[in-house]
C-alpha positions in Angstrom: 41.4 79.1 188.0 41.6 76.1 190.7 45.3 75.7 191.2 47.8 74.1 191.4 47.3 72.6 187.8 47.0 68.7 187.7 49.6 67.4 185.4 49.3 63.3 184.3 52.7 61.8 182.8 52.7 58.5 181.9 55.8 56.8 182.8 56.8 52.9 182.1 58.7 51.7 185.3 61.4 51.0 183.4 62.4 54.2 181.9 64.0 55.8 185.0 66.1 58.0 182.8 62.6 59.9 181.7 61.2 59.5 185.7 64.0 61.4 186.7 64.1 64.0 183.5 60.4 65.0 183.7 60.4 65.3 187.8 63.3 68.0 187.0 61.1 69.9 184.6 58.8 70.3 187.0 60.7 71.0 190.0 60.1 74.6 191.5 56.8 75.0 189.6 54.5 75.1 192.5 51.5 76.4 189.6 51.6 72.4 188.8 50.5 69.2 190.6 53.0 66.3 189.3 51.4 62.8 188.9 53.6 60.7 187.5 51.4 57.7 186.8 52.7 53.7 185.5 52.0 53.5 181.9 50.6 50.3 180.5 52.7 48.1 178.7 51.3 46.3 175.7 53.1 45.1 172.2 51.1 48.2 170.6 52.7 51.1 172.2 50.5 53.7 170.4 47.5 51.6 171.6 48.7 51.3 175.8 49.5 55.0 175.3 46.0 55.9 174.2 44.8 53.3 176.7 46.5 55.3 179.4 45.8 58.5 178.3 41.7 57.2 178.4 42.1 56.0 182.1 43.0 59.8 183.3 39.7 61.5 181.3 38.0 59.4 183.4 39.5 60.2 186.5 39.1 63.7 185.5 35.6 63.3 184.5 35.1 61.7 187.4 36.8 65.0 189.4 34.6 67.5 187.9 37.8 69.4 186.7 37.7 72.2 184.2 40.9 71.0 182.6 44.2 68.7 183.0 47.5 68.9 181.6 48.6 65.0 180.0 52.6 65.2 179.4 55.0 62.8 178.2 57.9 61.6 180.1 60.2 63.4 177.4 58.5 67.0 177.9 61.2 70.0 178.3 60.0 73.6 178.9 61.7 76.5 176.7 63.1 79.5 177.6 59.4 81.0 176.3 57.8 79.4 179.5 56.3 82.3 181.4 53.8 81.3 184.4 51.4 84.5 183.5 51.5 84.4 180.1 50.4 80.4 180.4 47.7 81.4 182.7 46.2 83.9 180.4 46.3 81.7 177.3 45.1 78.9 179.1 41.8 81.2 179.7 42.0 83.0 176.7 41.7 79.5 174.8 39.2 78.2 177.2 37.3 82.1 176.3 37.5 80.0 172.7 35.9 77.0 173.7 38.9 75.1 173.5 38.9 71.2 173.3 42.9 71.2 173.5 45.9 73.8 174.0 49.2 72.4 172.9 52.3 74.0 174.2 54.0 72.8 171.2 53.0 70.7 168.0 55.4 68.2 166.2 53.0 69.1 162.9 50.6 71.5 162.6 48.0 71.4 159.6 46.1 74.6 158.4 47.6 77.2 161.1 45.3 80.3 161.8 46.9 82.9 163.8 44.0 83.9 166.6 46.3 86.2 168.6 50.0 87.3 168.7 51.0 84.0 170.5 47.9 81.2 170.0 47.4 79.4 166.3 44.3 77.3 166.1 45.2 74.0 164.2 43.0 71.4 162.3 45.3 68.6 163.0 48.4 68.4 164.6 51.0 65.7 166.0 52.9 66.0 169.5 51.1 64.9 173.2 54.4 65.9 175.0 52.6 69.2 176.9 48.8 69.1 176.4 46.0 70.6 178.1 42.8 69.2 177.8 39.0 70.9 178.7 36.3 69.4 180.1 34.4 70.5 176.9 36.6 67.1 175.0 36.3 64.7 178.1 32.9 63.1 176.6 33.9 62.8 173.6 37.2 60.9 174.8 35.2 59.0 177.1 33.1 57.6 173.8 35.7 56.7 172.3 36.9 52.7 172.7 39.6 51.9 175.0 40.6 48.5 172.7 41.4 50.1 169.8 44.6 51.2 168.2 44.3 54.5 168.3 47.3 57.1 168.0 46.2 59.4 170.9 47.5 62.8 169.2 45.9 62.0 165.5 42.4 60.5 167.5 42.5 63.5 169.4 42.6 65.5 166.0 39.8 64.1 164.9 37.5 64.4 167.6 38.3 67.9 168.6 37.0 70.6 167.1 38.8 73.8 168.4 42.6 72.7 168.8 44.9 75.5 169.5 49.1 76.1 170.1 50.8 78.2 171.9 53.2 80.2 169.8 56.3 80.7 170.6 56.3 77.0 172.1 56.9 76.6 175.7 57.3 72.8 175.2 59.5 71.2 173.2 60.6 67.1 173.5 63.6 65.9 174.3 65.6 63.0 172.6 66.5 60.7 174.4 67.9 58.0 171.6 64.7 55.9 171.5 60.9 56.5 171.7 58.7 54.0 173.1 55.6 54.4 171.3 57.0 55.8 167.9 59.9 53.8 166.5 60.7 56.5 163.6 62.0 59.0 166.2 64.7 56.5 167.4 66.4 58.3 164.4 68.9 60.7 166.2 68.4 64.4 165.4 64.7 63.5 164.2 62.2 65.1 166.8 64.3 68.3 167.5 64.1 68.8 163.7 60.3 67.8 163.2 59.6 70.4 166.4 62.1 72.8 164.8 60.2 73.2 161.0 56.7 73.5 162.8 57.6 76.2 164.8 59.4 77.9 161.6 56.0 77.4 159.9 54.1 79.4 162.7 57.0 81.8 163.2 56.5 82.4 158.8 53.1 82.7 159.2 53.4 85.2 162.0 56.0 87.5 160.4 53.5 87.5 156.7 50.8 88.5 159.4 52.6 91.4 161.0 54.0 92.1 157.0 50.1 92.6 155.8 48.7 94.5 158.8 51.2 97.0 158.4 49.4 97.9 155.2 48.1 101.2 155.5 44.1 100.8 155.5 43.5 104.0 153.6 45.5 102.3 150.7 43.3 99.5 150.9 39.9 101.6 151.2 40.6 103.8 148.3 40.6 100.9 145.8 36.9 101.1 146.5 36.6 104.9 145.3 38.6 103.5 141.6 35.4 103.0 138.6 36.5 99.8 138.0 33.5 99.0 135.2 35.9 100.4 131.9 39.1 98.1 133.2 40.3 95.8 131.2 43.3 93.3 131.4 45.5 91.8 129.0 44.8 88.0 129.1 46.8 85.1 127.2 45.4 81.9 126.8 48.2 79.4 125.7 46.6 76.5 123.5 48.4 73.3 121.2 47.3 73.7 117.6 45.7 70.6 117.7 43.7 71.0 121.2 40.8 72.1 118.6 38.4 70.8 121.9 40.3 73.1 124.6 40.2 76.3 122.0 36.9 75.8 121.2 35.8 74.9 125.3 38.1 77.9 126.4 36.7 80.7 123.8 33.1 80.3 125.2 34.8 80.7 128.4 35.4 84.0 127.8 32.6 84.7 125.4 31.0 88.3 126.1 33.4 89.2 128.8 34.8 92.5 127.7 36.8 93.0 131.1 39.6 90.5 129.2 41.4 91.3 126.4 41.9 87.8 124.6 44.6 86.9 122.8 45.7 82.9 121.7 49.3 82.2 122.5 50.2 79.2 120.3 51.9 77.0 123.1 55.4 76.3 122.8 56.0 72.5 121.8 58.8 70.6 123.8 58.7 66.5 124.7 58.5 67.8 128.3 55.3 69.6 128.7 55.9 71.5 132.0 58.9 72.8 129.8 57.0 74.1 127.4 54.3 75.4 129.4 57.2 77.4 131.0 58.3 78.9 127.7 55.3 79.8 127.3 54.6 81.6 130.4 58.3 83.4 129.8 56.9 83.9 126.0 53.8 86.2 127.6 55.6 87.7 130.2 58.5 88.9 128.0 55.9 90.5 125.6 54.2 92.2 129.0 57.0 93.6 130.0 58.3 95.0 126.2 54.5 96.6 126.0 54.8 98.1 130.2 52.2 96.2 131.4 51.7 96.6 134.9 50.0 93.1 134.9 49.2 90.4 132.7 46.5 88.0 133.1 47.6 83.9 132.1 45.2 81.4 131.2 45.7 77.5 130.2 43.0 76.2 127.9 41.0 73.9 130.4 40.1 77.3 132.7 36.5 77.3 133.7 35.0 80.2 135.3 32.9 79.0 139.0 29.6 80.6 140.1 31.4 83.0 142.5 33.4 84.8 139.3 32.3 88.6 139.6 33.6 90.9 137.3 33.2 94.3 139.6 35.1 91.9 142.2 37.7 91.0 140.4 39.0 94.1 139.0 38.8 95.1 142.4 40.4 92.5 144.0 43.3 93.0 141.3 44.0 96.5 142.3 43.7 95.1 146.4 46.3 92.8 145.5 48.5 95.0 144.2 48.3 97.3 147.1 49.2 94.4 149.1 52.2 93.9 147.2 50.9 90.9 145.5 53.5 89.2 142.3 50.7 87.1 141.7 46.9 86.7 141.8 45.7 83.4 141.5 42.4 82.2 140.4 41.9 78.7 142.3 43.9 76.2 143.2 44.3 72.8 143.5 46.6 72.5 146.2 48.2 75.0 149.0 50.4 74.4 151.9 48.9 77.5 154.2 47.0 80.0 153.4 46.6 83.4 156.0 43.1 85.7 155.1 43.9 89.0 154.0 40.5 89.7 153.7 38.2 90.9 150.3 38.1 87.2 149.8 41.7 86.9 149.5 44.3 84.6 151.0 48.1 84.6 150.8 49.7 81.1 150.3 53.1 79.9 150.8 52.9 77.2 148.0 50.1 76.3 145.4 49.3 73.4 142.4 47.7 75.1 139.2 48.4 77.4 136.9 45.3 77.8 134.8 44.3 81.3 135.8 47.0 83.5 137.0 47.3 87.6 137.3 51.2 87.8 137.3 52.4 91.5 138.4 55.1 93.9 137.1 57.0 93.3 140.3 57.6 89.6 139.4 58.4 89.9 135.8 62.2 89.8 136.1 62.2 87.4 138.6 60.3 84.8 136.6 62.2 85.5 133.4 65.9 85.2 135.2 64.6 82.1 137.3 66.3 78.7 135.6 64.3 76.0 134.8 64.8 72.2 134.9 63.3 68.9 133.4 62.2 67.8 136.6 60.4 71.0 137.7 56.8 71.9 137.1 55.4 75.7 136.8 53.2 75.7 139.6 55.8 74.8 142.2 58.6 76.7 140.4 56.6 79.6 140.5 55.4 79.1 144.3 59.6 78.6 144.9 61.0 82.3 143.4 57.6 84.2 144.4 57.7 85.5 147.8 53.8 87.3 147.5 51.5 84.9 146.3 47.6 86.0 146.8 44.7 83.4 145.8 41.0 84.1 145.7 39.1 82.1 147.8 36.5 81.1 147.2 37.9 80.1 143.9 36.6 82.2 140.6 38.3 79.2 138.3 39.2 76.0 138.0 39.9 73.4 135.9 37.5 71.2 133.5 38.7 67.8 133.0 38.9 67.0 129.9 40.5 63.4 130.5 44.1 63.6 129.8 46.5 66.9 130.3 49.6 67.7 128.0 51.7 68.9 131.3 51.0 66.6 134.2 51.0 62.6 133.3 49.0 62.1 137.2 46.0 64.5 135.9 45.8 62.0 132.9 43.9 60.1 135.7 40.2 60.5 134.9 39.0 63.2 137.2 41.8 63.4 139.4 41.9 66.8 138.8 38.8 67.5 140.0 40.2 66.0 143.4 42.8 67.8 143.9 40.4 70.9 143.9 37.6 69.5 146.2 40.3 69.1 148.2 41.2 72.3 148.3 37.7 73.7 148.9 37.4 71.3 151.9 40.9 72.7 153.4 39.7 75.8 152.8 36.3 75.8 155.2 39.0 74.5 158.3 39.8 77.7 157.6 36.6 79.5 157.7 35.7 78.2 160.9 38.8 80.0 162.5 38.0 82.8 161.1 34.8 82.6 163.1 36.6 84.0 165.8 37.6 87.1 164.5 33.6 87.9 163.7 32.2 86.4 166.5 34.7 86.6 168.9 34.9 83.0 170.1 34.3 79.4 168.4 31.6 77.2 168.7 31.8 73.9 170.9 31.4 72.1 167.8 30.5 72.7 164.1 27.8 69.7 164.2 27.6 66.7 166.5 25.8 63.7 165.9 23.0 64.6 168.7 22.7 68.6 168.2 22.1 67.2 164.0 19.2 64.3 165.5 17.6 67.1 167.3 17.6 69.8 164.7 17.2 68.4 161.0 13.8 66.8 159.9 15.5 64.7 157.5 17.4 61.9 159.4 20.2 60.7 157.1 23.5 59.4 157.1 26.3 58.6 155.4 29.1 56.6 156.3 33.0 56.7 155.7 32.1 60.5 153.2 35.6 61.2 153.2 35.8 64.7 150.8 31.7 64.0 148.9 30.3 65.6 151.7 26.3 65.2 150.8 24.1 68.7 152.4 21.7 68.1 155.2 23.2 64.8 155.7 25.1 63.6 159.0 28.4 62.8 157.3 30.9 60.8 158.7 34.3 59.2 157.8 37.3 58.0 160.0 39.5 60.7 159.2 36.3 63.4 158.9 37.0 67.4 157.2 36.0 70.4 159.3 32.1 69.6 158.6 32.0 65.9 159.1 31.5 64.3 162.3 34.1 61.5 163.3 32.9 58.0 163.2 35.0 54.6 163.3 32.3 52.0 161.6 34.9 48.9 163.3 32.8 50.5 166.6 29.3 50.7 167.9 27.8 53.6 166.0 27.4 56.1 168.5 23.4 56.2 167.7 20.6 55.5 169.5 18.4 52.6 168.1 16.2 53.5 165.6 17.7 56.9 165.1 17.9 57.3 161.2 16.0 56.7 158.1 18.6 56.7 155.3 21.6 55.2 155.3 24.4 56.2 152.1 27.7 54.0 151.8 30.1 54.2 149.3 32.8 52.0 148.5 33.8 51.4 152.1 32.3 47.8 152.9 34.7 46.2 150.7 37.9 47.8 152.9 37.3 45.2 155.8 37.3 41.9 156.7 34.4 39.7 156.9 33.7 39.7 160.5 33.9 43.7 160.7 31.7 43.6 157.6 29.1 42.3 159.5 29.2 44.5 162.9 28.9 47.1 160.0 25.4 45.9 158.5 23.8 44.7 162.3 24.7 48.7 162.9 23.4 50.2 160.0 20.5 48.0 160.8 19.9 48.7 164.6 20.3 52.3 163.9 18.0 52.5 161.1 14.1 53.3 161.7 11.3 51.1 160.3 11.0 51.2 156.9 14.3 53.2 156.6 16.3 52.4 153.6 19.9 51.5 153.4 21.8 52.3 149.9 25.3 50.3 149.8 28.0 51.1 146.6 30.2 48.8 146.0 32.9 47.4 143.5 31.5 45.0 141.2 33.9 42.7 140.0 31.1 41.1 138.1 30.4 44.8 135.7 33.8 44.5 135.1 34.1 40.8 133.5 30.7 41.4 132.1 32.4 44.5 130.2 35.6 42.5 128.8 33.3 39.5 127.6 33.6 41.4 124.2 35.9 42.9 122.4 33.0 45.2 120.5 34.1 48.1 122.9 31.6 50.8 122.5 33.4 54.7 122.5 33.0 55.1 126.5 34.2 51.4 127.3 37.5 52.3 125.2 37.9 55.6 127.2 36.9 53.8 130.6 39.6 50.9 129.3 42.3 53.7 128.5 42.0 55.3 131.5 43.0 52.5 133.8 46.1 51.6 131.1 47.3 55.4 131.2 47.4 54.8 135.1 47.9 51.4 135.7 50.3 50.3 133.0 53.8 51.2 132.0 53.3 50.0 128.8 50.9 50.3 126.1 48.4 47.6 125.8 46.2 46.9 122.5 42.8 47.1 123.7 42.5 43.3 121.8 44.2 42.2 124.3 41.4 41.1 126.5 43.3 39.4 129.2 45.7 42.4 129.2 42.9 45.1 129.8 41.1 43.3 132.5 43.9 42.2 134.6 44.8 46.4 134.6 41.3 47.4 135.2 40.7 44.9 138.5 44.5 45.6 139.5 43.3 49.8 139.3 40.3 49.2 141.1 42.3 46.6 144.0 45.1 49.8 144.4 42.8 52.4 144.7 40.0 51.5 147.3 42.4 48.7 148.8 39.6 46.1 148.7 39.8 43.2 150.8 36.3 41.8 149.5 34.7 41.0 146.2 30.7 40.8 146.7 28.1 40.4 143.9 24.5 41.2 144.4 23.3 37.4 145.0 26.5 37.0 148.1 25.6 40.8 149.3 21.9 40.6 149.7 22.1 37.2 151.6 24.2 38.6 153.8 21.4 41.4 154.5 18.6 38.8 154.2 20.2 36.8 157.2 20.2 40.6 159.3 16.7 41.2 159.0 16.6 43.6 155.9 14.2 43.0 153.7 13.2 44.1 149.8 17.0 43.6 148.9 16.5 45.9 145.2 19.7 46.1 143.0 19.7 50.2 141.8 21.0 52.3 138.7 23.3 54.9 139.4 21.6 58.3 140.8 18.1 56.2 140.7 16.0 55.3 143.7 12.2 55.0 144.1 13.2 57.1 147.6 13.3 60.6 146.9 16.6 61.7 149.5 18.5 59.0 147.7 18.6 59.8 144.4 21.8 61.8 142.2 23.8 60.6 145.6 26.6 59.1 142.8 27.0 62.5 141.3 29.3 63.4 144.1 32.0 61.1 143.1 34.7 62.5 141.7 36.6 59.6 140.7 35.7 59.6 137.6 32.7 60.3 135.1 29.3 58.6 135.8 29.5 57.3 132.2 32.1 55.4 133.4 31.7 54.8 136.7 28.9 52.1 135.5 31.1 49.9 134.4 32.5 48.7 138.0 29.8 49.5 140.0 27.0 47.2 141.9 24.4 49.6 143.7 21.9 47.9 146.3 19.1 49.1 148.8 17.8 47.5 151.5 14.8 48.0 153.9 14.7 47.5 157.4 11.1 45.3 157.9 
């Protein structure tokens, strides 16, 4: 290691206050080189920041260096600050192919514990102590200097392997006022944001320490247990009148013997999560009269996924309870963070869902004392009194959407349930990629990069702004991209080579931007498109939806299509009749939703790719194509049904000639 350390801090000339604070920090610490450089000053503060912050990569780059620290002018060390223990975390990270090491995050998203004092992240906020590898420097570099980024949550994006130091070593100081966020002018406001993100590491470290202290015998003589004659006492709590849940959730369970099925006739209140929480108390009371040592707790819209086993399971029931478990969960919709306890099962700290849960001996009291409000919901009740939550990852159930819910008025949004547990699924590969480490020993530079995917996949396809539809053996990109997406801001050059691509997949992102940016967008998607590659664009159609409501013959899927933008949309009820009424909801959903700023039809659309160059300008059915790579790409929406999704859709492919 080259020392002494070069450390950047931008400083504007004005801010003596900070000049003088910083230079004090780093007084005495002959392991660091202090550069305290002029920050530039524009109206956009997050912008000159991430301006300044681009000018020292390139110095750096330029340098050869292996790494430099970047600090802001407000950086204070803790009492944890110990030279060695820097040094051999700074190679320790770098041993991990580190693009950054933070000495302490304002917010840390997904937190995996690597070693008794280094978290990797997958997103973070805080720039105040930061070191950053060479490995990053090109990717920085790529990046455009007139843009508005926000250096920490760019940075987030285009790293890969982003990593804290645990307990933090930096911290920021307040000062009164922040130059580049105004939020933190609030007095008290950065000390507390630093102070809850280190309590979420130190949590997550102490539930760490908790489970390794688990006796492994325990653990390996689950596997010695016949598990094949077990079977568990399951509740499925069903309305009366949900005839279509009974009937869906019986053929759920049809032929599995390992469940011993019994109908628990929900309890009716005009608060649903109420009764659903009776309900829950009703079963639990009934377990613990009949000295069950668990009972397993079903709602009616429970679907079983591929990766249900039933050896598994009754294994991973009895693991559980070794651990200590008061609660085995299923799948869920939502977490806050999860730590792997191995067997395919995670502890979490909080969790959405309720529709498959194994709820222990241990927690029966707790549940059954635990009051209960209007305002709460079971899920995050339950996640609130129950230290010793365990999910199974990946999930075993989830829930089928059946279009409305009789607990949670947001899942009454077609498919919005679905959401919330692709979600999941994408939070929960960040999390598979750390674990990387403890298999392999080390992470990779990167899980995929735009030129390692042109050099190694025969089919050369890409889609743009993917968000969570991530489409397989496809380069997918988005802004704000998930652990296996590659980021990509379409307002820039595409960072392609001409000619690069055959397909290109878009899906209700065009509209988003204004008409100047549309068209960088399509002379992009056209440079970087081979001869005779194909573009496929999705888009709002404004004209489906008027073309819909020029009737009021509503066949059975335009009412449900119709009701569903009401339920969300409108605080009232609205006869569907009422023409006027039900479009001026539907185009008002549609506007809120995707935040359109342009209408196009087919006719304005394919001029505007006409006067690019494309050519054979086709107008497409959903999940149909003549080319073979883009067909069924629509069935990875999960906004809705694609019975529905028809009605406000305009599909187009172009050619490049």
């Amino acid at each position: 290691m080259n020392l002494p350390i070069r450390v950047y801090v931008p400083n504007l000339k004005s801010r003596e206050d900070r000049k003088k604070s910083i230079v004090l920090q780093f007084a005495n610490r002959s392991e660091f080189d202090l550069h305290v450089v002029c920050a530039l000053e524009l109206k956009n503060a997050p912008a000159a920041l991430w301006q300044t912050f681009y000018n020292i990569v390139s110095i750096e780059k330029e340098r050869g260096s292996d790494f430099f620290i970047f600090c802001e002018d407000d950086h204070v060390f803790t009492d944890a600050y110990e030279k060695k223990a820097f040094f051999d975390l700074l190679e320790m990270a770098d041993h991990y192919n580190a693009d950054i090491l933070s000495g302490g995050m304002s917010a840390v998203c997904d937190p995996v514990l690597i070693s008794s004092n280094l978290f990797w992240v997958s997103s973070f906020t805080g720039m105040q102590f930061t070191v950053v590898y060479s490995r990053l420097y090109d990717r920085i570099l790529a990046s455009k200097t007139d843009c508005g980024y926000v250096t920490d949550i760019h940075l987030s994006f285009i790293a890969k392997n982003k990593f804290v130091i645990y307990p933090y070593i930096s911290v920021q100081k307040e000062f009164g006022y922040s130059d580049v966020t105004s939020m933190n002018n609030e007095k008290g406001r950065v000390t507390k944001l630093f102070e809850v993100a280190q309590g979420v590491l130190g949590d997550l470290y102490k539930c760490n320490k908790f489970f390794s202290l688990i006796p492994q015998k325990k653990l390996n003589d689950v596997f010695n247990i016949d598990v094949h004659e077990m079977c568990i006492p399951t509740c499925i709590i069903n309305l009366k009148e949900r005839k279509d849940r009974y009937n869906h959730v019986l053929n759920e369970f049809s032929g599995r013997t390992e469940f011993d099925v019994h109908i628990i006739e929900a309890c009716k209140n005009k608060v649903g999560a109420v009764g659903l929480w009776k309900s829950i108390c009703q079963i639990i009371e009934e377990a613990k009269e009949s000295n069950e040592d668990c009972v397993l707790i079903c709602e009616d819209d429970h679907i079983f996924t591929e990766y249900y086993d039933r050896t598994k399971f009754m294994r991973q029931i009895l693991l559980a309870s070794v651990m200590g478990a008061q609660m085995l969960i299923g799948g869920i919709g939502g977490f806050g963070n999860l730590i792997n306890l191995r067997f395919e099962l995670y502890w979490c700290d909080w969790f959405w869902c309720t529709q498959f849960i194994v709820v222990y001996k241990n927690a029966y009291d707790i549940i059954l004392n635990a009051d209960f409000g209007v305002r709460d919901v079971a899920d995050e009740r339950l996640s609130s009194i129950l230290t010793n939550k365990i999910v199974i990852a990946p999930f075993i159930s989830e829930q089928t959407d059946f279009g409305y819910s009789d607990v949670t008025l947001e899942n009454n949004n077609t498919s919005s349930i679905l959401r919330h547990f692709a979600k999941s699924k994408r939070r929960l590969a960040h999390y598979k990629y750390a674990e990387r480490i403890f298999s392999e020993g080390c992470l990779p530079l990167a899980n995929i990069d735009v030129n390692s995917y042109l050099n190694q996949c025969n089919l050369k396809a890409l889609q743009l702004g993917c968000g969570y539809n991530l489409i397989e053996g496809w380069l997918n990109t988005d802004l704000e991209p998930t652990y296996d997406a590659v980021f990509m801001d379409v307002t820039q050059t595409f960072p392609l080579p001409d000619r690069s691509v055959d397909y290109i997949y878009m899906s209700h992102l065009l509209e988003a931007f204004a008409f100047d940016q549309v068209i960088h967008i399509l002379k992009e998607c056209f440079r970087v498109l081979n001869k005779n590659g194909v573009f496929r664009l999705v888009l709002f159609s404004y004209e489906e939806i008027i073309k819909l409501f020029s009737t009021s013959n509503f066949s059975s899927i335009e009412k449900e299509y119709i009701k569903c933008n009401i339920k969300k949309y409108s605080s009232s009820e609205i006869d569907l009749t009422d023409i006027d009424s039900c479009l001026s909801v539907t185009l008002t959903n549609f506007m809120h939703k995707f935040y359109n700023c342009n209408l196009y039809n087919f006719k304005s659309l394919a001029r505007l790719l006409g006067l690019i160059g494309f050519v054979d300008i086709v107008k497409c059915d959903i999940l149909c194509s003549k080319h073979k790579p883009l067909r069924n790409l629509e069935s990875c929406n999960l906004y809705m049904p694609l019975n529905m999704y028809k009605f406000e859709t305009l599909i187009l492919e172009a050619t490049k000639g």
